[in-house]
Backbone atoms as SQL, in Angstrom:
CREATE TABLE atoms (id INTEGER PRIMARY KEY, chain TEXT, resi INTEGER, resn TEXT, atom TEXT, x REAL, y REAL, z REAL);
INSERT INTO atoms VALUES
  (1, 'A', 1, 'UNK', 'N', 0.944, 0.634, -18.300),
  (2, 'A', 1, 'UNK', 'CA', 0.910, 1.119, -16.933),
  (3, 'A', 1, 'UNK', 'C', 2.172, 0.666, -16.219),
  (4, 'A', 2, 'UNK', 'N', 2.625, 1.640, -15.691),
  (5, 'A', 2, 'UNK', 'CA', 3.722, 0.866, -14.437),
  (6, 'A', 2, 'UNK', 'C', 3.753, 0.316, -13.777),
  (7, 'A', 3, 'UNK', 'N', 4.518, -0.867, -13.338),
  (8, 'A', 3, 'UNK', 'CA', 4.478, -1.438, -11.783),
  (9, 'A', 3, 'UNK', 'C', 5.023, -0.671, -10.805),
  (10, 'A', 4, 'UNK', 'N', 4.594, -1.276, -9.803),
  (11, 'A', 4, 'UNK', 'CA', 5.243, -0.867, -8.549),
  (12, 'A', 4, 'UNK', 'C', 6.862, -0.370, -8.755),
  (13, 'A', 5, 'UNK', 'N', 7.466, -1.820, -9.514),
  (14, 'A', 5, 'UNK', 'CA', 8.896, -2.086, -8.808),
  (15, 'A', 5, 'UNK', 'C', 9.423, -0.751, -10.217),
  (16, 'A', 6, 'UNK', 'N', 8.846, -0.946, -11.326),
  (17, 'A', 6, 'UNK', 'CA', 9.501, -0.139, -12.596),
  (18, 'A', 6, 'UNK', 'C', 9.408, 1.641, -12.957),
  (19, 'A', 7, 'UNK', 'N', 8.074, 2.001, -11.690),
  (20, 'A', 7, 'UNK', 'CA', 7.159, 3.694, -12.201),
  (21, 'A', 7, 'UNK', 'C', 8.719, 3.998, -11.463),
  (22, 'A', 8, 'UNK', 'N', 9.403, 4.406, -10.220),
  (23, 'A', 8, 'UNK', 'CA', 10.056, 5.445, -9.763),
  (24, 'A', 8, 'UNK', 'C', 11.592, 5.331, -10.529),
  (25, 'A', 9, 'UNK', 'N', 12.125, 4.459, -10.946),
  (26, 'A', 9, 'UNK', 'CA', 13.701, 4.170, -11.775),
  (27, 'A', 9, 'UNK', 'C', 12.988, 4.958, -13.240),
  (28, 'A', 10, 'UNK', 'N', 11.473, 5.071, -13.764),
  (29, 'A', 10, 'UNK', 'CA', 10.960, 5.264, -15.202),
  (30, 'A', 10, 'UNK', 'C', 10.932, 6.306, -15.310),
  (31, 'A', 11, 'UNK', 'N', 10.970, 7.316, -13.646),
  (32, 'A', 11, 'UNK', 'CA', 11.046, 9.065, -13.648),
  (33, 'A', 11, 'UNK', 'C', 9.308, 8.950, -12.796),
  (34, 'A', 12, 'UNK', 'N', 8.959, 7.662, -12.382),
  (35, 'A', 12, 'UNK', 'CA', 7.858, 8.192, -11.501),
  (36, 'A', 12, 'UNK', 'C', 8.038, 8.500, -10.171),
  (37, 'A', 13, 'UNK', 'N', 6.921, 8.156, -9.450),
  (38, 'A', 13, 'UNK', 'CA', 7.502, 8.638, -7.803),
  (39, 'A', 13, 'UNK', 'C', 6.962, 7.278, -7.305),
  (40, 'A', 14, 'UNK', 'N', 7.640, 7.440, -6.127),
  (41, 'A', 14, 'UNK', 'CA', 7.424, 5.755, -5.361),
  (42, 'A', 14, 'UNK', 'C', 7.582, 6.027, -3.462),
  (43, 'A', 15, 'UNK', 'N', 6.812, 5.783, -2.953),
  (44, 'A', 15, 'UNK', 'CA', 6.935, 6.169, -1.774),
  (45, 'A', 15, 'UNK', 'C', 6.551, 4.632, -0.808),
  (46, 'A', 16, 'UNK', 'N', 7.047, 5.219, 0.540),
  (47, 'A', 16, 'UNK', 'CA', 7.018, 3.748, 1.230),
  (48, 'A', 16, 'UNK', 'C', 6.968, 3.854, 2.657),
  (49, 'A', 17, 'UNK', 'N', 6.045, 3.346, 3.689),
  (50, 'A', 17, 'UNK', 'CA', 5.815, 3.115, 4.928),
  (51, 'A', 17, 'UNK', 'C', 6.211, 1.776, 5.556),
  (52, 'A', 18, 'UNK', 'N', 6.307, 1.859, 6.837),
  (53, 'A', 18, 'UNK', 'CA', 6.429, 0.577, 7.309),
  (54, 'A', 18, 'UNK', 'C', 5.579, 0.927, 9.297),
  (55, 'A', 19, 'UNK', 'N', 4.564, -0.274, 9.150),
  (56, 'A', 19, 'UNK', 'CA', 3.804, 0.057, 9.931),
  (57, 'A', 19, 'UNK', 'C', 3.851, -0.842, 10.961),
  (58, 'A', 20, 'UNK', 'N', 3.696, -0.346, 12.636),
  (59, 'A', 20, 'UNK', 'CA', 4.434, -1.572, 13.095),
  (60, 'A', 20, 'UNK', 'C', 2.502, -2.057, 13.760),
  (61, 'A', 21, 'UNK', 'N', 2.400, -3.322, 13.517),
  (62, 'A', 21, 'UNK', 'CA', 1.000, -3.579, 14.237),
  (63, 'A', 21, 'UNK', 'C', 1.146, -5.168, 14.662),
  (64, 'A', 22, 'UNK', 'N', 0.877, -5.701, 15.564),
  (65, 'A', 22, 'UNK', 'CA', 0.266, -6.991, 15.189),
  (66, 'A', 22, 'UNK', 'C', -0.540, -8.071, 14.940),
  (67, 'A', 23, 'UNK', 'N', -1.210, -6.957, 13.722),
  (68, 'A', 23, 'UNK', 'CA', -2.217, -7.755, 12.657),
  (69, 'A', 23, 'UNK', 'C', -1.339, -7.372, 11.421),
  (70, 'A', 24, 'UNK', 'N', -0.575, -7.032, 11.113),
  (71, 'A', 24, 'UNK', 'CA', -0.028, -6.596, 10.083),
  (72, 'A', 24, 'UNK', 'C', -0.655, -7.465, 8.267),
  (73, 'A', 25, 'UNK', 'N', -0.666, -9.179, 9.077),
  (74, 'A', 25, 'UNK', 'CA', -1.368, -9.874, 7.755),
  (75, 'A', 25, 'UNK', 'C', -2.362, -9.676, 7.848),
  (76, 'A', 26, 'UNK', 'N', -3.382, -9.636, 8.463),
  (77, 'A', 26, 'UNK', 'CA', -4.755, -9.050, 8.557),
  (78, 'A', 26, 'UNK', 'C', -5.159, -8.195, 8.007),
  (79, 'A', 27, 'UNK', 'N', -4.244, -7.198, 7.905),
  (80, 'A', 27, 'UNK', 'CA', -4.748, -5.929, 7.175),
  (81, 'A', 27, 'UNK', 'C', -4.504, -5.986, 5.816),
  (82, 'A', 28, 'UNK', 'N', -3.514, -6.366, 5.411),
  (83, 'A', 28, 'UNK', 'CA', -2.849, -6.763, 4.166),
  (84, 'A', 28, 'UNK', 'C', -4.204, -7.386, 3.151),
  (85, 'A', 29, 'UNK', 'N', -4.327, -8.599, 4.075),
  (86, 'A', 29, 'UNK', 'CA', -5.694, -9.099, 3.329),
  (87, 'A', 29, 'UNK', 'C', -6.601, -8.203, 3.618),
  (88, 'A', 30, 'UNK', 'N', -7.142, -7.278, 3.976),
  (89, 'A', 30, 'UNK', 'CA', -8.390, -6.861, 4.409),
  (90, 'A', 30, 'UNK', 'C', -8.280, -5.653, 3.262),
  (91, 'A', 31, 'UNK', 'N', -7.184, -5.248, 3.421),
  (92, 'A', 31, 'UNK', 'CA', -7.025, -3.611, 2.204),
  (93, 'A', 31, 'UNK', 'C', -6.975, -4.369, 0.667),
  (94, 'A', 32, 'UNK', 'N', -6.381, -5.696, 0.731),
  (95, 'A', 32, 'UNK', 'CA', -6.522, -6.316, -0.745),
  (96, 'A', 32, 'UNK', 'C', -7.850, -6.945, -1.435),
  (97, 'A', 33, 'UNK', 'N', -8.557, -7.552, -0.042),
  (98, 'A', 33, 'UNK', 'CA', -10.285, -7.772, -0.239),
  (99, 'A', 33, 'UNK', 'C', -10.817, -6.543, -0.724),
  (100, 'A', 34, 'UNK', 'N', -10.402, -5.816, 0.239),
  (101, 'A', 34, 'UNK', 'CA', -11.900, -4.223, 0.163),
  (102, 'A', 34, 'UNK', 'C', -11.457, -4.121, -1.323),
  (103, 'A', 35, 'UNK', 'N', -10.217, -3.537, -2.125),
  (104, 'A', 35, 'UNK', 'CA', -9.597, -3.349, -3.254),
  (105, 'A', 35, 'UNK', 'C', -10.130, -3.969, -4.518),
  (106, 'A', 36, 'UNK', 'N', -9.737, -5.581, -4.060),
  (107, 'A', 36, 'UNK', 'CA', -10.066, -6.344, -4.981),
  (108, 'A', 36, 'UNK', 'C', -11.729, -6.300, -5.605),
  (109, 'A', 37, 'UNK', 'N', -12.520, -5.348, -5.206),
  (110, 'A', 37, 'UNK', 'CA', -14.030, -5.349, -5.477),
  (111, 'A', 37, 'UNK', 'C', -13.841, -4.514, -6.865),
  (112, 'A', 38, 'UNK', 'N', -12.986, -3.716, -6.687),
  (113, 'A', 38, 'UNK', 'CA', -12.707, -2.037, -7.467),
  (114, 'A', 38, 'UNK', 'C', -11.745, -2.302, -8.947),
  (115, 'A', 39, 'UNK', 'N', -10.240, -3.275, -8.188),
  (116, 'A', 39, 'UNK', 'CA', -8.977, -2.635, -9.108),
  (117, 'A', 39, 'UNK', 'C', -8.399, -4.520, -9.033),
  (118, 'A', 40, 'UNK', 'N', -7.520, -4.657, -10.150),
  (119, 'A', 40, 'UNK', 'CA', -7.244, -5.405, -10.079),
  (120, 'A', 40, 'UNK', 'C', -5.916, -6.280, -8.854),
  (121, 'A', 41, 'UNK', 'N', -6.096, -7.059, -8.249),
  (122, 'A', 41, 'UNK', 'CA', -5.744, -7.395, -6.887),
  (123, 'A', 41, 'UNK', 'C', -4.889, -8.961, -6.933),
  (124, 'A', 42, 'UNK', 'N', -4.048, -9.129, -6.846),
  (125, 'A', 42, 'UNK', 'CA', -3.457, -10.597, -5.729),
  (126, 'A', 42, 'UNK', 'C', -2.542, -10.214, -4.689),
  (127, 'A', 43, 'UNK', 'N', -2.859, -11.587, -3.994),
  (128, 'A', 43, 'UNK', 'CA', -2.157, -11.663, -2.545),
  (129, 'A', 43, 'UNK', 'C', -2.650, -12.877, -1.620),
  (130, 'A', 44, 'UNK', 'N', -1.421, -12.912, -0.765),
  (131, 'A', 44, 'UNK', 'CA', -1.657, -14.045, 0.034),
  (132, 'A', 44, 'UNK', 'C', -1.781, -13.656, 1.724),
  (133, 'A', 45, 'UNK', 'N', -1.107, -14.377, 2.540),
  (134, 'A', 45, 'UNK', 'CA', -1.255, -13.653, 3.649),
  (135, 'A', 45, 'UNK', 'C', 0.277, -13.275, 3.703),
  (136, 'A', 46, 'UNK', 'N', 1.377, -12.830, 3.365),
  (137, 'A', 46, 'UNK', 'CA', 2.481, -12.271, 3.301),
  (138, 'A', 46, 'UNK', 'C', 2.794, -10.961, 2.895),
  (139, 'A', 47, 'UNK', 'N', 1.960, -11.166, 1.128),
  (140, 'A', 47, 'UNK', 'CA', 2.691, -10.639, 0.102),
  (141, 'A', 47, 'UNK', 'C', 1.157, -10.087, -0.791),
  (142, 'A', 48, 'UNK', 'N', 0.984, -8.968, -0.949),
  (143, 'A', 48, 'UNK', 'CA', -0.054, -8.297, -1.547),
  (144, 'A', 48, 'UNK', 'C', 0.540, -7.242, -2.927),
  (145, 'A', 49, 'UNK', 'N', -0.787, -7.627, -3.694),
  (146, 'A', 49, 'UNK', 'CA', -0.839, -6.285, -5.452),
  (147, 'A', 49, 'UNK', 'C', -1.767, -5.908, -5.981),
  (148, 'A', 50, 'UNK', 'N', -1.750, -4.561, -5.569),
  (149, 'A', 50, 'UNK', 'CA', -3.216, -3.829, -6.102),
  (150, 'A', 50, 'UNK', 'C', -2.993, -2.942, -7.164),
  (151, 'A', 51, 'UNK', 'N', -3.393, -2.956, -7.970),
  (152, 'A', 51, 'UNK', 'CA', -3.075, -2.208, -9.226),
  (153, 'A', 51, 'UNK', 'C', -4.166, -0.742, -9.553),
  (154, 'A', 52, 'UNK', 'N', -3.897, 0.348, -8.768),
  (155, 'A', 52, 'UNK', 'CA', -4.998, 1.627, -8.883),
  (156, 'A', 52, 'UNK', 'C', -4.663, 1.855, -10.369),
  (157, 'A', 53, 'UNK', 'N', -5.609, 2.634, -11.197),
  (158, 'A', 53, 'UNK', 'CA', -5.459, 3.746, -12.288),
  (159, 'A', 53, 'UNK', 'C', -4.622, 4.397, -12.093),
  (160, 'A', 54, 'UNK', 'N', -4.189, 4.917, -10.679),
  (161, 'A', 54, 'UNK', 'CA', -3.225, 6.133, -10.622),
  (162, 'A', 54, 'UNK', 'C', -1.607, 5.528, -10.567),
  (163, 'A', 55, 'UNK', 'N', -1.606, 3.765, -9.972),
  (164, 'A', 55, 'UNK', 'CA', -0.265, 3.417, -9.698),
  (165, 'A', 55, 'UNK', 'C', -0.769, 2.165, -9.278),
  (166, 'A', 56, 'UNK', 'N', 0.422, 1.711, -8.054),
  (167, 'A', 56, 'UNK', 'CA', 0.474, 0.199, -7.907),
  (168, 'A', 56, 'UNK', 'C', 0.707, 0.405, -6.045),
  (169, 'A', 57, 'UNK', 'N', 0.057, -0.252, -5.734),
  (170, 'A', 57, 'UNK', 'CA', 0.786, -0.331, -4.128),
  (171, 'A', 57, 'UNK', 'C', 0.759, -2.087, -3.865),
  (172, 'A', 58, 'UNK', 'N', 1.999, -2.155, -3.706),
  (173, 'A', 58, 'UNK', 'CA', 2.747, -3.272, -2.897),
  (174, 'A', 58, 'UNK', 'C', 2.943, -3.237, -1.659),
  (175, 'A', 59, 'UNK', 'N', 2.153, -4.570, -1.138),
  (176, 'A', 59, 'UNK', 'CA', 2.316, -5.138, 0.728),
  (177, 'A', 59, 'UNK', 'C', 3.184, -5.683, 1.165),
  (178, 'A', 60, 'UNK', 'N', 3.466, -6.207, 2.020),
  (179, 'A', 60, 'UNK', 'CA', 4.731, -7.041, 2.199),
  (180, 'A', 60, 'UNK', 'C', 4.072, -7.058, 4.523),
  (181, 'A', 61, 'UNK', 'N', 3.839, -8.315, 4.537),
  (182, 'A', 61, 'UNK', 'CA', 3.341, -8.285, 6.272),
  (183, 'A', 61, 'UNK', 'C', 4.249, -9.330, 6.697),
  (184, 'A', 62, 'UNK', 'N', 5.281, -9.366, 7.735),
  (185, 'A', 62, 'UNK', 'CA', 6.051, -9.945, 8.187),
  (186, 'A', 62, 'UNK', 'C', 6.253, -9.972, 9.485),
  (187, 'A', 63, 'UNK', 'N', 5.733, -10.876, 10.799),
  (188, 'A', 63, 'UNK', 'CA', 6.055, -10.220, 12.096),
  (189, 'A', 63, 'UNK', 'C', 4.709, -9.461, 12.603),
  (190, 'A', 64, 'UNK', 'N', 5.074, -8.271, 13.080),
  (191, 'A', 64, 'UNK', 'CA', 4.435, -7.785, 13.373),
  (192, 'A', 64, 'UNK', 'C', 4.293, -5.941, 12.975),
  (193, 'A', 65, 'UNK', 'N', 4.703, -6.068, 11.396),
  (194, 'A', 65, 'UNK', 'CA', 5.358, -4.883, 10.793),
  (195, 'A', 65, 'UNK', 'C', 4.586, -5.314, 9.407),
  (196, 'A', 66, 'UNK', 'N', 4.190, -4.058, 9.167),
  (197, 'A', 66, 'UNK', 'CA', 3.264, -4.393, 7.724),
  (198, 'A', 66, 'UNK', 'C', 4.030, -2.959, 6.793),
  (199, 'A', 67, 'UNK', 'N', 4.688, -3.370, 5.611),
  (200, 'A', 67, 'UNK', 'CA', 5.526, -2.646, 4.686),
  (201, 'A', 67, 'UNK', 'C', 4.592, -2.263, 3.455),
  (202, 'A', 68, 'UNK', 'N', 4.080, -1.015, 2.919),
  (203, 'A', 68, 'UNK', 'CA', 3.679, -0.739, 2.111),
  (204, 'A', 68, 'UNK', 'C', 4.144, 0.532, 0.819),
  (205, 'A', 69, 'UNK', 'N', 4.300, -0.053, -0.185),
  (206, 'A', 69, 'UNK', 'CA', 5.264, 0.807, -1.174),
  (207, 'A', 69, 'UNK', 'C', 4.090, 0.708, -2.170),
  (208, 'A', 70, 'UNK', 'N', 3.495, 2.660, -2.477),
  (209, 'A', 70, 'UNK', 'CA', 2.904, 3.118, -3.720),
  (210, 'A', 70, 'UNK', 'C', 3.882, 3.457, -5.040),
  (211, 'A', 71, 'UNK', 'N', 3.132, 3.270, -5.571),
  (212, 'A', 71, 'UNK', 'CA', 4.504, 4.079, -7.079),
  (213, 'A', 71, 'UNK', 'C', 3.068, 4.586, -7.716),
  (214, 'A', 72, 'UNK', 'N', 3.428, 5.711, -8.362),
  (215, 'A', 72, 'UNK', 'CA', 3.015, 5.853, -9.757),
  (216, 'A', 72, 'UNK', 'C', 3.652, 7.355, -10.522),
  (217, 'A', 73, 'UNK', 'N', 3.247, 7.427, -11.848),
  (218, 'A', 73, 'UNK', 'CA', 4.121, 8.103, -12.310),
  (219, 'A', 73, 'UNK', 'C', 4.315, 9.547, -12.710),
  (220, 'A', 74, 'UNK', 'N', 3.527, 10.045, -11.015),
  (221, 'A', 74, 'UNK', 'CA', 4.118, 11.344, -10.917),
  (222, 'A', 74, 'UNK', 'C', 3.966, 11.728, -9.089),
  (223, 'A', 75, 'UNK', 'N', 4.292, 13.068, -8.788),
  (224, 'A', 75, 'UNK', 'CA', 3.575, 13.342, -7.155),
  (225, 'A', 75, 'UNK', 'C', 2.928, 13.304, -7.064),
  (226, 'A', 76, 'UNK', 'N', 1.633, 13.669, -7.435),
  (227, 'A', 76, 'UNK', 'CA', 0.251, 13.547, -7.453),
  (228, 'A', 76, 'UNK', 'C', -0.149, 12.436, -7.419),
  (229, 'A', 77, 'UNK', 'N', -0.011, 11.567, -7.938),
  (230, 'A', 77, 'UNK', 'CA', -0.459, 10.060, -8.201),
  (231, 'A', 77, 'UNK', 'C', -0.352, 9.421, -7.062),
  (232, 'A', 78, 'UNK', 'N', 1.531, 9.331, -6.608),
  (233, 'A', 78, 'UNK', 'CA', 1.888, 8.673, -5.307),
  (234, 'A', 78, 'UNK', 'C', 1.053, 9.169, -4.014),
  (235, 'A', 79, 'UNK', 'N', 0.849, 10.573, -4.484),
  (236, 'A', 79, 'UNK', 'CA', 0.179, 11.290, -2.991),
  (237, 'A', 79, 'UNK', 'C', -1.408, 11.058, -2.745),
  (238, 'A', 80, 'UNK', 'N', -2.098, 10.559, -3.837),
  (239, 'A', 80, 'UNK', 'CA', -3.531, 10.200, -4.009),
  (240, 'A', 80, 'UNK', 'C', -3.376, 9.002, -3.322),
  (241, 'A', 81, 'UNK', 'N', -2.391, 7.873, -4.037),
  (242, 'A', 81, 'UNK', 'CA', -2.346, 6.423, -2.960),
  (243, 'A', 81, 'UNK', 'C', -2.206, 6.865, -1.868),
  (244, 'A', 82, 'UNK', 'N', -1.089, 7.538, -1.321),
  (245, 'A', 82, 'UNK', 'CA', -0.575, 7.260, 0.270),
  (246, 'A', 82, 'UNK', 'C', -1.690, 7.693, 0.835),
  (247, 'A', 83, 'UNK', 'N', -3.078, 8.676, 0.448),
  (248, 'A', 83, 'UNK', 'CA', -3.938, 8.939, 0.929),
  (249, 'A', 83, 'UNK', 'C', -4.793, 8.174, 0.951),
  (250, 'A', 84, 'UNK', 'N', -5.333, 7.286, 0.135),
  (251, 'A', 84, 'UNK', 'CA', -6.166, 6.093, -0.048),
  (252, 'A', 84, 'UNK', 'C', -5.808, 5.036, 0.654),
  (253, 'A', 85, 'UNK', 'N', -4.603, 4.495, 0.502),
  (254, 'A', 85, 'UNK', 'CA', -4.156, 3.778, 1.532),
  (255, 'A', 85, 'UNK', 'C', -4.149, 3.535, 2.878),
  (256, 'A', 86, 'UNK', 'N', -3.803, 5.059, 2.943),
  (257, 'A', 86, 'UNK', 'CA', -3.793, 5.079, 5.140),
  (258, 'A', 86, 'UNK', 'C', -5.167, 5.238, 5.298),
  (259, 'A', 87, 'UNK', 'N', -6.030, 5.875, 4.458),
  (260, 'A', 87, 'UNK', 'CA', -7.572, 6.476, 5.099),
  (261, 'A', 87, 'UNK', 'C', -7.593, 4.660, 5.503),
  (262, 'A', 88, 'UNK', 'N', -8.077, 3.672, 4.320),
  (263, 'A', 88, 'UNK', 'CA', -8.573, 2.415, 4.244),
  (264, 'A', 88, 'UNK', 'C', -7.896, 1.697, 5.419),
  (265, 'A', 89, 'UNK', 'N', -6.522, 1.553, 5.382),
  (266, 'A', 89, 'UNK', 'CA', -5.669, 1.651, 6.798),
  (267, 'A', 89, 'UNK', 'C', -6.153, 1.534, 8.057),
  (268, 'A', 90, 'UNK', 'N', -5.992, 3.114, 8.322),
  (269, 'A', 90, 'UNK', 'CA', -7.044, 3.302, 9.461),
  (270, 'A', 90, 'UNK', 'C', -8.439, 2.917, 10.126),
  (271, 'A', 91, 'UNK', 'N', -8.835, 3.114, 8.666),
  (272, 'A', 91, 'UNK', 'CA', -10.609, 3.042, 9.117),
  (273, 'A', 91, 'UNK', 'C', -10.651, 0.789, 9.528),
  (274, 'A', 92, 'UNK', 'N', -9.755, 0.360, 9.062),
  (275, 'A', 92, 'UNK', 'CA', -9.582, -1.165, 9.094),
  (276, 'A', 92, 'UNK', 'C', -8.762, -1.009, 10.854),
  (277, 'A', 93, 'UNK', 'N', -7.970, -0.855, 10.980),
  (278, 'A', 93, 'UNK', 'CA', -7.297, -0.854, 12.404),
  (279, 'A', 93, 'UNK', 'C', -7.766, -0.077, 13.136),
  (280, 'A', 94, 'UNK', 'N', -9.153, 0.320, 13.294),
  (281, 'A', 94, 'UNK', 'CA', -9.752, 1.297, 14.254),
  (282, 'A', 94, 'UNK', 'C', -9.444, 0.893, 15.461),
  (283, 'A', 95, 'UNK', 'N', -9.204, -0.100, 16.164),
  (284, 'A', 95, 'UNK', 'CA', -9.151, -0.595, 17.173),
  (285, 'A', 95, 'UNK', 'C', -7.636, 0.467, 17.863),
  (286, 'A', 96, 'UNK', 'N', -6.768, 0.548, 17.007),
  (287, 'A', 96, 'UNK', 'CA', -4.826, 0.694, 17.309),
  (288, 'A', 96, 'UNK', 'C', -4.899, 2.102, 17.018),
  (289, 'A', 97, 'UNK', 'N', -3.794, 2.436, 17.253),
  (290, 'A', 97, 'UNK', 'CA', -3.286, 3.591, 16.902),
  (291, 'A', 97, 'UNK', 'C', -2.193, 4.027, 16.062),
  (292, 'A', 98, 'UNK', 'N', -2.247, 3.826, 14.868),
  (293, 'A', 98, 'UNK', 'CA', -1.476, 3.478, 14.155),
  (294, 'A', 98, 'UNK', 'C', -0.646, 4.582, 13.549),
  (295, 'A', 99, 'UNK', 'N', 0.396, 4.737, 13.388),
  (296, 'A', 99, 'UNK', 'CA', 1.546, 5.472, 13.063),
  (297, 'A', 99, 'UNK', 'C', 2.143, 5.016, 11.802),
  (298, 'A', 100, 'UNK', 'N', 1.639, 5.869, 10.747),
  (299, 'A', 100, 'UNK', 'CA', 2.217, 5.822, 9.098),
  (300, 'A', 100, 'UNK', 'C', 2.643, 6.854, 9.012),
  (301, 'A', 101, 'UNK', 'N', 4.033, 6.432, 8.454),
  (302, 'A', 101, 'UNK', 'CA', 4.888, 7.705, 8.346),
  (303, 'A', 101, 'UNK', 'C', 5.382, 7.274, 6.594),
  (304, 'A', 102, 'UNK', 'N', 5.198, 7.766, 5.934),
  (305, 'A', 102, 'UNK', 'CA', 5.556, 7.854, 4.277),
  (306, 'A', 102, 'UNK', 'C', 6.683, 8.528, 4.250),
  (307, 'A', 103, 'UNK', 'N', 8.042, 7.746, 3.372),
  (308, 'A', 103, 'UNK', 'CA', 9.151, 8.654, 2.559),
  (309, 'A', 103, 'UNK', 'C', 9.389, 7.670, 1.785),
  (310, 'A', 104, 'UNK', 'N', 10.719, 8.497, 0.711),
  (311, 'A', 104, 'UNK', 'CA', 10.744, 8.434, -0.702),
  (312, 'A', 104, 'UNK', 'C', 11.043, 6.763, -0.441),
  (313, 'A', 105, 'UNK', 'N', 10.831, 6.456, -0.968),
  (314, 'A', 105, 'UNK', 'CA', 11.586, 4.947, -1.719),
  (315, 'A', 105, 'UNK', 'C', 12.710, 4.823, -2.178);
């Protein structure tokens, strides 16, 4: 399976948001908890790795800006995460109004 950092240089696709909130670590852990029930998961309050069937999405919460990069190794794949991602996203920051905007990596 690919990682994050190796599917889009391997000919996969890799896409990437940066979300501005400030809970940004909050969520990080909260999308890596819910995850971690399902797919295989680490993370701290910084730095998050969830490993889907379809790919890999990498966290990164710094500030008040939460950075999230899917890969896997095709469009379809990346476009299943970025959808899984923001739904879980959202439905976690119900409170905000949150603005995810996805491009290439």
């Amino acid at each position: 399976m690919n990682t994050a950092q190796d599917a889009a240089p391997g000919g996969g696709c890799a896409r990437r948001a940066e979300v501005a909130t400030a809970n940004a670590s909050r969520y990080l852990q909260q999308l890596c908890k819910h995850f971690g029930h399902r797919v295989p998961v680490t993370f701290d309050p910084t730095d998050g790795q969830i490993s889907f069937a379809a790919g890999n999405c990498t966290l990164h919460a710094e500030g008040e800006v939460l950075s999230i990069r899917v890969a896997g190794p095709g469009e379809a794949e990346a476009a299943q995460l970025e959808d899984v991602v923001a739904r879980h996203l959202v439905r976690f920051a119900f409170r905000e109004d949150l603005a995810i905007a996805w491009q290439e990596a």
